[in-house]
C-alpha positions as CSV (number, residue, x, y, z in Angstrom):
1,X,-156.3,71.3,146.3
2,X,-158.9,68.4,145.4
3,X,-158.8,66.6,141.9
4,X,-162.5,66.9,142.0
5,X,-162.5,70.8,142.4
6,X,-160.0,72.7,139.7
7,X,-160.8,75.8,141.2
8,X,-160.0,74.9,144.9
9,X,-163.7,76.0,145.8
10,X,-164.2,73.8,149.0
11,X,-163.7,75.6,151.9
12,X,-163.7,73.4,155.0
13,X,-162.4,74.2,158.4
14,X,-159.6,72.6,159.4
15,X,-160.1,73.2,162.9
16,X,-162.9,71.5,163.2
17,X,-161.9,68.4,161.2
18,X,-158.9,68.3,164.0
19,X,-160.2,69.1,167.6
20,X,-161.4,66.6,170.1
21,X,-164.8,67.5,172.0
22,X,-164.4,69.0,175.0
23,X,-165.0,65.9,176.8
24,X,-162.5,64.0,175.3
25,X,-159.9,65.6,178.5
26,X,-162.5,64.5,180.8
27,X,-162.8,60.5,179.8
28,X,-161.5,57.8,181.9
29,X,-159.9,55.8,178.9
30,X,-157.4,59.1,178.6
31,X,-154.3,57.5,178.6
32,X,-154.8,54.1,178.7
33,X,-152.4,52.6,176.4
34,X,-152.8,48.8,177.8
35,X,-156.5,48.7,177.2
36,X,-157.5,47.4,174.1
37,X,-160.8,49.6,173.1
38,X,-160.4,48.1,169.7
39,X,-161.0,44.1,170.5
40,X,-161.6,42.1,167.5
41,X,-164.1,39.9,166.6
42,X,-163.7,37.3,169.5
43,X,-161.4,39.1,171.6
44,X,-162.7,40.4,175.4
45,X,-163.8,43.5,175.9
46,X,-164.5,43.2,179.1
47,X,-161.7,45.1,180.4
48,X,-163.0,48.5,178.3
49,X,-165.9,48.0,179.5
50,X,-165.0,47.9,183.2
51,X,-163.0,51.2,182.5
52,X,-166.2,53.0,181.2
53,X,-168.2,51.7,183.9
54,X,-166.0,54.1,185.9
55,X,-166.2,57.3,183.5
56,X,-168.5,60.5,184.0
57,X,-168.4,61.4,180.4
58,X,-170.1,58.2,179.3
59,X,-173.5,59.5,177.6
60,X,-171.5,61.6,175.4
61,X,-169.0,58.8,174.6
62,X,-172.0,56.4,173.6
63,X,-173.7,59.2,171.9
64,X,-170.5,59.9,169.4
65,X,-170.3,56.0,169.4
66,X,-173.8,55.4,167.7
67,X,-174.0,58.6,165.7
68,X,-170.5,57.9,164.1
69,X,-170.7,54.7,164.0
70,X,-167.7,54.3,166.0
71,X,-165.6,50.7,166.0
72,X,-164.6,49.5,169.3
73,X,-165.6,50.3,172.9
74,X,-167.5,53.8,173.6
75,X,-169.6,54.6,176.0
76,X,-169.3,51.4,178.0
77,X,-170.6,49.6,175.0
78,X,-169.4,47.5,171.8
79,X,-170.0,47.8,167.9
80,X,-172.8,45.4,168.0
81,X,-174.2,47.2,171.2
82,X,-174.5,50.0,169.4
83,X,-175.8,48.6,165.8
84,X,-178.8,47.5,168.1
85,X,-179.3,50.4,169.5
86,X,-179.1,52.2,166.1
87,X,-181.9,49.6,165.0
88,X,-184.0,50.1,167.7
89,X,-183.8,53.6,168.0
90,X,-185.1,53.5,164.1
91,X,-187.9,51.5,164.5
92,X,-189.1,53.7,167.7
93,X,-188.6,57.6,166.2
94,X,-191.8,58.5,164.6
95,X,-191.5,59.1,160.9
96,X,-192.2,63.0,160.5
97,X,-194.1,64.2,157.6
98,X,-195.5,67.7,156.0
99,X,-198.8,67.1,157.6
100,X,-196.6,66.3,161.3
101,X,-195.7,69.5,161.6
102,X,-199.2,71.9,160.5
């Protein structure tokens, strides 16, 4: 039950909140507990990096890295990798409007 919502109205499903993409079994980083994917400001990534370099599921990675804005390493790139990419991608999608689409 929510505070917000008395009557218990949301529904959500739960399922969905708690499985991983099917990719997820498929990525290189699976496993890899002495790889830091998280660096901190300052810290190397380099070694995350070199690990996606190596993974055939990187598109999707990068993808869920810039539409979630993900911290860390994803998709062979960082947080500020990805920030840019965000920007640029802005600045290039045409702006649709009503008229766009007669």
């Amino acid at each position: 039950m929510f505070r917000d919502d008395p009557a218990n109205t949301y529904e959500f499903d739960l399922a969905s909140l708690t499985q991983r993409p099917a990719w997820h079994s498929q990525a290189a980083c699976r496993g890899m507990k002495n790889i830091n994917f998280y660096p901190v400001r300052g810290e190397n990534a380099a070694p995350a990096l070199a690990i996606c370099a190596t993974c055939t599921v990187q598109d999707e990675c990068l993808a869920q890295g810039v539409s979630n804005n993900e911290r860390g390493v994803w998709g062979g790139s960082t947080a500020r990798q990805r920030r840019q990419i965000r920007t640029t991608t802005a600045v290039i999608r045409p702006r649709l409007d009503a008229t766009t689409l007669l």
